[in-house]
C-alpha positions in Angstrom: 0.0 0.0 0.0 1.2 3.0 -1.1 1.7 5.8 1.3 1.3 9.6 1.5 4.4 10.1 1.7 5.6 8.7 -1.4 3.8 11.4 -3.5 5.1 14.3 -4.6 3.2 17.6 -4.2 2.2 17.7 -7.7 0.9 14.1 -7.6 -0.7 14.9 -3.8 -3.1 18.2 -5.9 -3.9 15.5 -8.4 -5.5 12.9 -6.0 -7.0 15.6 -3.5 -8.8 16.8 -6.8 -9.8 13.5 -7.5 -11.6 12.4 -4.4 -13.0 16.2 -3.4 -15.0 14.9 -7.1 -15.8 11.3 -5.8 -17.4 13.5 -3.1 -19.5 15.9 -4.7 -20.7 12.9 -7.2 -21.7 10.7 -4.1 -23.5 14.0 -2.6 -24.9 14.7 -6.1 -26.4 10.9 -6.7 -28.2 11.3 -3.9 -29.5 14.6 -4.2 -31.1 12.7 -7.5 -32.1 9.7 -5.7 -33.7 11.3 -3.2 -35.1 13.6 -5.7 -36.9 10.9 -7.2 -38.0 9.2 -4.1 -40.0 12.3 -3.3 -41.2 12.6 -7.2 -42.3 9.2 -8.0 -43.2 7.6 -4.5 -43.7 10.6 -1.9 -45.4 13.1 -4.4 -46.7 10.3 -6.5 -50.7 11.0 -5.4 -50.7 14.8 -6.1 -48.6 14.5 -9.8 -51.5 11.7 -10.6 -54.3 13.8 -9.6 -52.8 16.9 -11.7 -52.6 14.4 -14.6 -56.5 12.8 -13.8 -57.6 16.8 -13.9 -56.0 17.6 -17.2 -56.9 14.1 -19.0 -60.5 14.0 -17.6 -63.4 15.5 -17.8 -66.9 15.0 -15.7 -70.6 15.0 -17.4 -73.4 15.3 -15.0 -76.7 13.8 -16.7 -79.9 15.0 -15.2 -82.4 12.4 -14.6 -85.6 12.4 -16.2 -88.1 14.8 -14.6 -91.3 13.4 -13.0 -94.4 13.9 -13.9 -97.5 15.7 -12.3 -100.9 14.3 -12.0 -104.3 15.7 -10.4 -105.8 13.7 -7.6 -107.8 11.4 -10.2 -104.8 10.8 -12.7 -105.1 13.5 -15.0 -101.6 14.4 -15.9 -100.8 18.1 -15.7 -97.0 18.5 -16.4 -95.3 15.6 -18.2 -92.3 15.0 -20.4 -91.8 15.1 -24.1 -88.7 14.2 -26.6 -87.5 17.1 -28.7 -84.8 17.1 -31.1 -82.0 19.8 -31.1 -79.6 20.3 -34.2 -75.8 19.8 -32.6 -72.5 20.7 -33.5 -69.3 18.5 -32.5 -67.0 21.5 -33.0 -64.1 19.4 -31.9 -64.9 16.9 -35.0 -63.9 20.2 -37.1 -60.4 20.8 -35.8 -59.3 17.3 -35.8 -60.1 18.2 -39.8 -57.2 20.2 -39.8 -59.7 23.8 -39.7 -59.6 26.8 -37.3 -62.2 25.7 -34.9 -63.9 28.8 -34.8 -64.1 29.7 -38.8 -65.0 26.1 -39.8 -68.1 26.2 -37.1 -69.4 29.4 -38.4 -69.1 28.2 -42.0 -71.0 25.2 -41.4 -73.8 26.3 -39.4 -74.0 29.2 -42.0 -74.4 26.3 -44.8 -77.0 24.8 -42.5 -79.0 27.7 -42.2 -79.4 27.8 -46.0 -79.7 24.4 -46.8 -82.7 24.2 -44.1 -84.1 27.2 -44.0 -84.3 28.3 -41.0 -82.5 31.6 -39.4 -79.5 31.3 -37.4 -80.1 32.0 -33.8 -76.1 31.8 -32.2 -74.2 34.3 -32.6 -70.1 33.6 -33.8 -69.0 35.3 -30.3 -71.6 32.2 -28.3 -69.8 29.7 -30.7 -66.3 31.5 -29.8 -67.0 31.0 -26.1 -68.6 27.7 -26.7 -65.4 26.2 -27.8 -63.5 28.0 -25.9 -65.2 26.6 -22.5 -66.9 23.1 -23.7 -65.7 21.6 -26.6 -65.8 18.1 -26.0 -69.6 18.9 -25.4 -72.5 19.3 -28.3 -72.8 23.0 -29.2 -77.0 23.7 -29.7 -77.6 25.1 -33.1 -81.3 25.0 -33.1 -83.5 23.1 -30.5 -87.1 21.4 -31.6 -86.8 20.9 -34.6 -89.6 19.5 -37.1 -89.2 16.6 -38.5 -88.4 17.6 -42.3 -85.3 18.9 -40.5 -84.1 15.5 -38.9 -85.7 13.9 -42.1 -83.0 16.5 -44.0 -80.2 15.7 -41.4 -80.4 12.2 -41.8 -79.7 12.3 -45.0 -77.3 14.7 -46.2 -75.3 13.7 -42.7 -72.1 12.6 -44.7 -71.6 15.8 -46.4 -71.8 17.5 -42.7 -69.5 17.0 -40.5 -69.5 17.2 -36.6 -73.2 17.4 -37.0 -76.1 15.5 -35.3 -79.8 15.4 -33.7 -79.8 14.7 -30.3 -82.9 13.9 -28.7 -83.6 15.7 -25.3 -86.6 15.4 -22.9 -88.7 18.6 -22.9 -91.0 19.8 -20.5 -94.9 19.8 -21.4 -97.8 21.4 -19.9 -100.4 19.4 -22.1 -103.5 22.1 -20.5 -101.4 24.8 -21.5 -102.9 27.6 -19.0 -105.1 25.7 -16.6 -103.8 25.6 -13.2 -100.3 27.8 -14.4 -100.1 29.1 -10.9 -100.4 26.2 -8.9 -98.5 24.2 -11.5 -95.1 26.2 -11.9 -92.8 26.3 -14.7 -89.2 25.2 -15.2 -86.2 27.3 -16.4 -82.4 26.9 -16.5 -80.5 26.4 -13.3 -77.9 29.2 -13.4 -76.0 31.1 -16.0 -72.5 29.6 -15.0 -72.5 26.2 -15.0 -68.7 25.2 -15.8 -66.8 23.8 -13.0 -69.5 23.6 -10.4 -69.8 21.2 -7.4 -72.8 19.3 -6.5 -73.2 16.6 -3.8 -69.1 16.3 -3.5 -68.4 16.3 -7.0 -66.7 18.8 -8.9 -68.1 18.7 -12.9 -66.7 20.3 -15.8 -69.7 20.2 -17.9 -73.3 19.2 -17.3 -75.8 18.7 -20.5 -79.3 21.0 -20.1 -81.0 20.7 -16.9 -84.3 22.6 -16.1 -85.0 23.3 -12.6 -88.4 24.3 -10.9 -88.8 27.9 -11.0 -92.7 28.8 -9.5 -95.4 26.6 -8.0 -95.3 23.2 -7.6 -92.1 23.0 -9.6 -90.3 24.7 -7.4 -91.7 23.5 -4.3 -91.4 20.0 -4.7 -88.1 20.6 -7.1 -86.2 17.8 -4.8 -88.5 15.0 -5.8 -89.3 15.9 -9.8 -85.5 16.4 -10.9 -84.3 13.1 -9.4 -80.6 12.1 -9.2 -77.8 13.3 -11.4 -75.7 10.3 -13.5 -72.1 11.0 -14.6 -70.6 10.5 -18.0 -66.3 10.7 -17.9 -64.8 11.8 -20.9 -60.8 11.5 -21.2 -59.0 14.0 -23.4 -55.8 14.7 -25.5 -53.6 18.2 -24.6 -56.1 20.1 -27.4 -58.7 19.3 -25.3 -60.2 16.9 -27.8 -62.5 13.6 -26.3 -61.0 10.4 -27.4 -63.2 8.4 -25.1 -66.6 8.8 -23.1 -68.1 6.3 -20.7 -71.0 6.5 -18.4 -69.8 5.9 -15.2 -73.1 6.5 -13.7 -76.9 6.2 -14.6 -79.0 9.0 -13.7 -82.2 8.2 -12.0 -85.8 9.4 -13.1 -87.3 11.8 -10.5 -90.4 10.7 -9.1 -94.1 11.6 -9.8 -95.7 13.5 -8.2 -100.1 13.4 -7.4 -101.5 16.6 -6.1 -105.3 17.4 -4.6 -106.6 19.5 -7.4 -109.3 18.3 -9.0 -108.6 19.7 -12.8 -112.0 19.5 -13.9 -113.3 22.0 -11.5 -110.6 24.0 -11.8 -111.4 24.4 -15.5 -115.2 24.8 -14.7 -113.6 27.5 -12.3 -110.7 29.2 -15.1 -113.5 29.4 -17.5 -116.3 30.9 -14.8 -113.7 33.6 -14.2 -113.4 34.5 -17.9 -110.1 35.9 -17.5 -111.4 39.1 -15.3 -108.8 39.6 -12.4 -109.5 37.7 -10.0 -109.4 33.8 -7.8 -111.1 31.0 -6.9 -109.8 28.7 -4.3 -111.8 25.3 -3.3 -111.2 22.9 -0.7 -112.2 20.4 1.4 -112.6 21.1 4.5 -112.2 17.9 6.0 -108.7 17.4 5.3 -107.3 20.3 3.6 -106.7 19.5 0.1 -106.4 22.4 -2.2 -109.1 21.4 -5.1 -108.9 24.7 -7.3 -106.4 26.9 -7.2 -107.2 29.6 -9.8 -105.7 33.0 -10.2 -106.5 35.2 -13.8 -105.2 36.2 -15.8 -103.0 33.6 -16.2 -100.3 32.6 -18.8 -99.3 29.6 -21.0 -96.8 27.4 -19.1 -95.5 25.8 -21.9 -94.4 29.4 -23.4 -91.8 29.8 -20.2 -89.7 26.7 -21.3 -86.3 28.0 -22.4 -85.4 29.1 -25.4 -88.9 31.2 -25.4 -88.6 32.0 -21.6 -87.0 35.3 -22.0 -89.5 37.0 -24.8 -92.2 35.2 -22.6 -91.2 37.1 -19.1 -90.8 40.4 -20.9 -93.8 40.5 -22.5 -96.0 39.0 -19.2 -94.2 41.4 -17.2 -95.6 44.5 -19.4 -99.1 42.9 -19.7 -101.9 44.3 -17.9 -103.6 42.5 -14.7 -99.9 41.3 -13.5 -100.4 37.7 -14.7 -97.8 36.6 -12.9 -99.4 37.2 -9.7 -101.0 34.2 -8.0 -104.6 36.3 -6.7 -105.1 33.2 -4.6 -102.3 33.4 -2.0 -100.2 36.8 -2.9 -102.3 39.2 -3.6 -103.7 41.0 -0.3 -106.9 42.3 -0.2 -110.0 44.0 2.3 -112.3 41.2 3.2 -115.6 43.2 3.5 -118.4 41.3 4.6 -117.0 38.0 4.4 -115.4 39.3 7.4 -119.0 39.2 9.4 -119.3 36.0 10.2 -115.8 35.7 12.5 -117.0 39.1 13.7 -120.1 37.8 14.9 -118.2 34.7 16.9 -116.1 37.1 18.5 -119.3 39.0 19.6 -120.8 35.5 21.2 -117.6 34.4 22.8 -116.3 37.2 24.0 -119.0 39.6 24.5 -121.8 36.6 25.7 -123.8 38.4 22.7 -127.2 37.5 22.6 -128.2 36.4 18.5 -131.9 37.8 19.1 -130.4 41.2 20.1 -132.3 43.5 17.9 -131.0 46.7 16.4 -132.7 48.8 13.9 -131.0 49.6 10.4 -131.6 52.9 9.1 -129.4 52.8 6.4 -126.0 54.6 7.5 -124.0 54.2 10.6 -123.5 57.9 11.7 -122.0 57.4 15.6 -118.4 59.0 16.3 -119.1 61.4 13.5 -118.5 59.3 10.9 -120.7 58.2 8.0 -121.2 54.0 7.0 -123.5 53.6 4.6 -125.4 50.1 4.4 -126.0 47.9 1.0 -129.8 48.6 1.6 -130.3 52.5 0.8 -133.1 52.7 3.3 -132.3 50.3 6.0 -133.5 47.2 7.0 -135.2 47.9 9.7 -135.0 45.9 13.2 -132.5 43.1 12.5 -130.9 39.8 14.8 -127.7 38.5 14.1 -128.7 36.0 11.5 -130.6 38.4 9.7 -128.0 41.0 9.6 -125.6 38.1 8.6 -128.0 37.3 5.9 -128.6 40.7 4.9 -124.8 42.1 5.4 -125.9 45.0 7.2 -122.8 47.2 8.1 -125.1 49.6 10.6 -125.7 46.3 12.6 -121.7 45.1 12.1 -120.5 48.7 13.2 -122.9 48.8 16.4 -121.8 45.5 17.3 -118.3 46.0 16.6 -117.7 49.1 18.3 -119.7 47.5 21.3 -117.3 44.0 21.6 -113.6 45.8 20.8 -111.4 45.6 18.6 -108.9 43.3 21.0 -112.0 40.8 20.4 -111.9 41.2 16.6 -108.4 40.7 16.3 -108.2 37.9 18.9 -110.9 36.0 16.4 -109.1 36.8 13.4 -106.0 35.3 14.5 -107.6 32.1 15.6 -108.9 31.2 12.1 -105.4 32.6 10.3 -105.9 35.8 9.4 -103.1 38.1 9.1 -100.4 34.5 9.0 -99.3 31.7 6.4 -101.6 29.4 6.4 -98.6 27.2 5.3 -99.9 26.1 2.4 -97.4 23.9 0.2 -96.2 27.3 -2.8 -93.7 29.5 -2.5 -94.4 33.3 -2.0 -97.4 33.1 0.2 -98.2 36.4 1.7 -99.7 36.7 5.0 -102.3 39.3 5.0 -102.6 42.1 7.7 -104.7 42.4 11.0 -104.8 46.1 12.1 -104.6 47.0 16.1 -104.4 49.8 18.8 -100.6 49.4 18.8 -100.1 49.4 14.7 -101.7 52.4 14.3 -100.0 54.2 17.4 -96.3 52.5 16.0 -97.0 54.0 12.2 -99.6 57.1 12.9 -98.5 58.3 16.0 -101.9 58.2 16.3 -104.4 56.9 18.9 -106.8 54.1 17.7 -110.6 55.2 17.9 -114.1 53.8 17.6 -114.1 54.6 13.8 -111.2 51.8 13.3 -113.5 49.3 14.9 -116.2 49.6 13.2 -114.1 49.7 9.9 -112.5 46.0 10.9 -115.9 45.1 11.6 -117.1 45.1 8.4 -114.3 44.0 6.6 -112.6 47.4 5.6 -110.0 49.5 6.8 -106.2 48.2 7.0 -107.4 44.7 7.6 -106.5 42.4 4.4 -106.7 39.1 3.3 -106.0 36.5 0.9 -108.8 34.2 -1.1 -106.7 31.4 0.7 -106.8 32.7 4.1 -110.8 33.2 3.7 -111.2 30.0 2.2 -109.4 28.4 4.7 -111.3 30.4 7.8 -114.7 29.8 6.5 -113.4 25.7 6.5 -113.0 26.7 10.2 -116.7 27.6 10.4 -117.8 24.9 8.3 -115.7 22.2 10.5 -117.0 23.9 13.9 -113.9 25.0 15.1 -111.4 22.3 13.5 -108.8 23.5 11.0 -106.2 22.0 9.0 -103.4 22.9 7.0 -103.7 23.5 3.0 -102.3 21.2 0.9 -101.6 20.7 -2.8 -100.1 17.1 -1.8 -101.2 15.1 0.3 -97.8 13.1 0.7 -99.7 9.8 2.1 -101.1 11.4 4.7 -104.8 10.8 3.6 -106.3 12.4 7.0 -104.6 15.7 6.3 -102.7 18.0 8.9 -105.0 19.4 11.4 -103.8 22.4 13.2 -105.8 22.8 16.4 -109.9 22.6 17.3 -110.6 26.2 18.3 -113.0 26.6 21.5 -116.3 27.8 20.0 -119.2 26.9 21.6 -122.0 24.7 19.3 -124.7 27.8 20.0 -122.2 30.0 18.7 -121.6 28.1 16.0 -125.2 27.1 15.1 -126.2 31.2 15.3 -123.6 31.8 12.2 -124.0 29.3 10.3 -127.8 29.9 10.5 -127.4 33.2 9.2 -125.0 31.8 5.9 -127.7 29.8 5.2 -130.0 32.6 4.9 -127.7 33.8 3.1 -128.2 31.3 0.6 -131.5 31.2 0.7 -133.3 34.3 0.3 -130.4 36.9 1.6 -127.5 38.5 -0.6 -126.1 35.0 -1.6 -128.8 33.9 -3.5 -126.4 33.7 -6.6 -124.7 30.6 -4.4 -127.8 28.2 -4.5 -127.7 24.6 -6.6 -130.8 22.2 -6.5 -130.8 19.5 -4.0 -127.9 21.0 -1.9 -127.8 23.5 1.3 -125.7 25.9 1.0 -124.1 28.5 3.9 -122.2 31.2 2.5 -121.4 35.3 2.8 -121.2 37.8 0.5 -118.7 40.6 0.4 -117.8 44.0 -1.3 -115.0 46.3 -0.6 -114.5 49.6 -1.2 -110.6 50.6 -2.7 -109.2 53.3 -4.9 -107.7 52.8 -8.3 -106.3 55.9 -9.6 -108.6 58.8 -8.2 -111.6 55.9 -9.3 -113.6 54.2 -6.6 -113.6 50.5 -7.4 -114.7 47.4 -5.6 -113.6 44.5 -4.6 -116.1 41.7 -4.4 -116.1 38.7 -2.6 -117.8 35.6 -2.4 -117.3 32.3 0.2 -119.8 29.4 0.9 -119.4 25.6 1.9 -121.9 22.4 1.3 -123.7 20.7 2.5 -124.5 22.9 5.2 -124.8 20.3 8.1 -121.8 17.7 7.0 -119.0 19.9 4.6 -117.0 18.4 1.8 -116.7 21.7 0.3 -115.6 25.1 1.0 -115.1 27.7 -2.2 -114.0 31.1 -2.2 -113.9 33.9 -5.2 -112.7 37.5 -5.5 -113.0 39.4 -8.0 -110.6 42.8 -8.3 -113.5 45.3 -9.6 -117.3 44.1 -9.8 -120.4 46.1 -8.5 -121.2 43.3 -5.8 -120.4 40.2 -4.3 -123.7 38.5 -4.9 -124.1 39.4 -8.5 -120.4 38.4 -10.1 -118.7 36.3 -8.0 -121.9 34.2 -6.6 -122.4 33.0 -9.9 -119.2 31.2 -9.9 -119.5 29.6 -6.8 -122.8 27.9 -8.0 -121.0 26.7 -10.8 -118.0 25.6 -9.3 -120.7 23.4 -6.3 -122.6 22.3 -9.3 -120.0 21.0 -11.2 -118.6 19.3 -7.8 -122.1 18.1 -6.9 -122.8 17.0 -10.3 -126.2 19.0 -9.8 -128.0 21.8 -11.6 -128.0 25.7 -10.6 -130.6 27.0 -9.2 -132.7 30.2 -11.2 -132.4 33.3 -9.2 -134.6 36.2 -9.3 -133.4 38.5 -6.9 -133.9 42.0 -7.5 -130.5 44.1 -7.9 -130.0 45.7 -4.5 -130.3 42.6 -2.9 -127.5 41.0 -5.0 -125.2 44.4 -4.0 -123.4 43.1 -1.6 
């Protein structure tokens, strides 16, 4: 073994050289090695995801929507195939094109060759490829069947296009029921790299989404469950394979109360004046009409015709859009009467054979009511003033109970609160007191604000549901339940409390809606064979410097064992009697399957 010593100082450099670079390649090899440790084993599960996210992309398929049915099977919103022209714009640059150019040029040669006017613009086609190429770029949706016919055909000379067949919403009554129904409409405007239920997508194909009604408040159980479809892609972003990964699952029907035949029997009693109808039965809550005019055709809100359709509702006179029935908000009038005279009884220990006389006008606390009947009625008893809507007698009474009374009645039966009913957008209605006024007036409440409330007028206002749904309360002696469009298997309904009315209390008001009926204001309300109970109504409002009126109509049959309660409103008539009695009848005789009764009543009777 050589030693140290035996080198010279020029050989000594040489080998010190020679292992400081042994050195630095040992420290460098493992620099490497532990360089790629940390690459391929430590950092392996991050570099494969990266990968995964630039070679993948995810599809979420939306199921098939489910269908809507009345309570005896009729369907009311259902689901149709339409076929949409496509464009594969990816299928163009693997051509060897400009994406961009070669899409315009063959959707402008399809245009011609069809006839039909383009309706994308080139900056949507721009963006289109730009943001989802490996997906179908919609050139024209619905087409007739000349143009798949055409496409079928000549599909050779066209490349990257197809016909892809899509489920389409369909309304097949068209208008009937369009407020309680709902429409669909797109989901969002973005809808590229979105996450739902834990799973990031890249693209998802059309999905609608309920937007009003029933569409959007049972949304969770029409759209059903989303499938996934995996495409993997080259570095142009162009698919070369797809798979469905996942099935997407049908969403599942759903059966409501209405009864569509009456409803109809009710749209077409209405005749398009401004106004509602709400039906019900009283023994379980279940919503049988629903109306609201004027309405609109559903099936003009699916997209593409959405947006012309919302602008030119929106302009349209008698706010279509508006469900009557449970948003708008109006003064009850003499529908009112009835819960005014139960507050009397239970509160007041009125006696229903008090008489007071009826002169025509209430004139106390210096104020002037006037009464239906120009000359007064004369000495009247509850019954008869609830048959005869007198306000004098209503006032007198009113003033003499409270308002704390009033209001404590009005609660009870859901005035002025949701009645919960299964919509969107309910509005709750308002019950004026003492403490209102004081809070928004700064002013004190007087005599003169009872007496409004107690004949329906004033700030007190209402919904056709909520009065529907409190003259069930009367016809059920005291037991309420909660509306309902869907009965969700719960046959029975919900009930929401027995109120503590006593039966001679009871038997008092519902004496005087049968007068009503019978030979009183509601005379309009009477079908052969059945007893009726019901109230008239007409309230007072101003429209423009105009006095208008609203009028008002509510009744439930039989009389003695309820399987009906019906409500109308109309936003301008001359009296409740005259315009909206008549569509009460119809609407009982159509339920009853019997035949309205001829009235004769003079004019003023009718007035109110």
């Amino acid at each position: 073994m050589m030693k140290i010593e035996n080198f010279s100082p020029q050989e000594l450099i040489h080998v010190w050289r020679f292992l400081l670079l042994a050195v630095l390649f040992v420290i460098g090899f493992s620099i490497l090695l532990w360089r790629l440790w940390n690459v391929q084993v430590l950092d392996s599960p991050r570099y494969g995801a990266a990968q995964s996210a630039q070679s993948f992309r995810y599809v979420e398929i939306p199921g098939l929507r489910g269908r809507i049915f009345d309570r005896n099977g009729e369907v009311l919103a259902d689901n149709r195939p339409a076929y949409s022209v496509v464009l594969y714009c990816e299928e163009l640059r693997s051509a060897g094109r400009y994406t961009t150019i070669a899409a315009d040029s063959v959707i402008d040669q399809l245009a011609q060759r069809l006839g039909l006017p383009r309706t994308i613009s080139q900056k949507q086609v721009a963006h289109h490829i730009r943001t989802s190429l490996p997906m179908p770029l919609v050139i024209w949706q619905d087409v007739d069947y000349r143009t798949i016919a055409y496409l079928s055909e000549w599909s050779e000379d066209l490349p990257g296009v197809a016909v892809l067949a899509r489920p389409r919403r369909i309304y097949p009554n068209g208008s009937l029921a369009a407020h309680a129904i709902g429409y669909v409409g797109a989901p969002g405007k973005d809808l590229s790299n979105y996450t739902t239920s834990g799973r990031k997508w890249n693209y998802r194909l059309p999905e609608l989404r309920g937007r009003a009604g029933l569409e959007a408040q049972y949304d969770h159980i029409l759209a059903g469950k989303s499938g996934e479809e995996n495409l993997r892609v080259d570095s142009r972003g162009d698919t070369r394979e797809r798979w469905v990964c996942e099935e997407a699952i049908p969403g599942k029907d759903l059966t409501t109360t209405l009864d569509i035949r009456l409803q109809r029997v009710a749209e077409n009693a209405l005749a398009g004046r401004p106004g509602a109808a709400v039906a019900l039965d009283p023994r379980n809550g279940d919503i049988l009409v629903l109306a609201s005019t004027p309405g609109y055709d559903l099936n003009a809100m699916i997209p593409p015709k959405a947006g012309a359709t919302l602008a030119r509702l929106n302009a349209a006179p008698g706010l279509p859009f508006i469900n009557r029935a449970i948003q708008a908000q109006y003064a009850p009038g003499s529908v009112f009467k009835p819960f005014v005279a139960i507050a009397a009884q239970e509160f007041a220990h009125y006696n229903p054979d008090t008489l007071l006389e009826c002169t025509g006008v209430y004139t106390d606390f210096n104020c002037r009511l006037r009464c239906a009947q120009r000359y007064g009625h004369g000495e009247l008893d509850l019954r008869q003033a609830i048959m005869r809507s007198c306000n004098p007698y209503f006032c007198t009474m009113g003033v003499a109970i409270g308002i704390q009374a009033i209001t404590t009645i009005a609660h009870q039966v859901g005035f002025g609160e949701l009645t919960g009913i299964d919509l969107p957008a309910e509005a709750d209605g308002f019950i004026p007191t003492p403490e209102w006024k004081q809070r928004r007036y700064k002013t004190k409440w007087n005599p003169v604000d009872t007496a409004q409330c107690a004949i329906g007028q004033g700030a007190i206002t209402a919904t056709p549901l909520q009065v529907a749904n409190a003259t069930a309360a009367i016809a059920m002696r005291g037991k309420r339940f909660r509306p309902r469009l869907v009965a969700d298997g719960a046959p029975q309904g919900e009930a929401t409390g027995t109120l503590p009315w006593h039966k001679p209390t009871l038997d008092s008001v519902i004496e005087g809606m049968r007068m009503t009926v019978r030979s009183g204001t509601g005379q309009t309300m009477q079908v052969d064979g059945i007893d009726v109970a019901g109230k008239t109504g007409t309230a007072e409002y101003m429209d423009r410097g105009v006095r208008r009126k609203h009028v008002w109509c509510t009744a439930f049959a039989p009389a003695a064992k309820p399987e009906i309660v019906v409500c109308v409103m109309l936003d301008n008539g001359s009296g409740g009697g005259k315009d909206a009695g008549p569509i009460i009848q119809k609407i009982l005789s159509a339920h009853f399957n019997a035949k309205a009764t001829a009235i004769t009543a003079d004019e003023e009777t009718l007035s109110d």
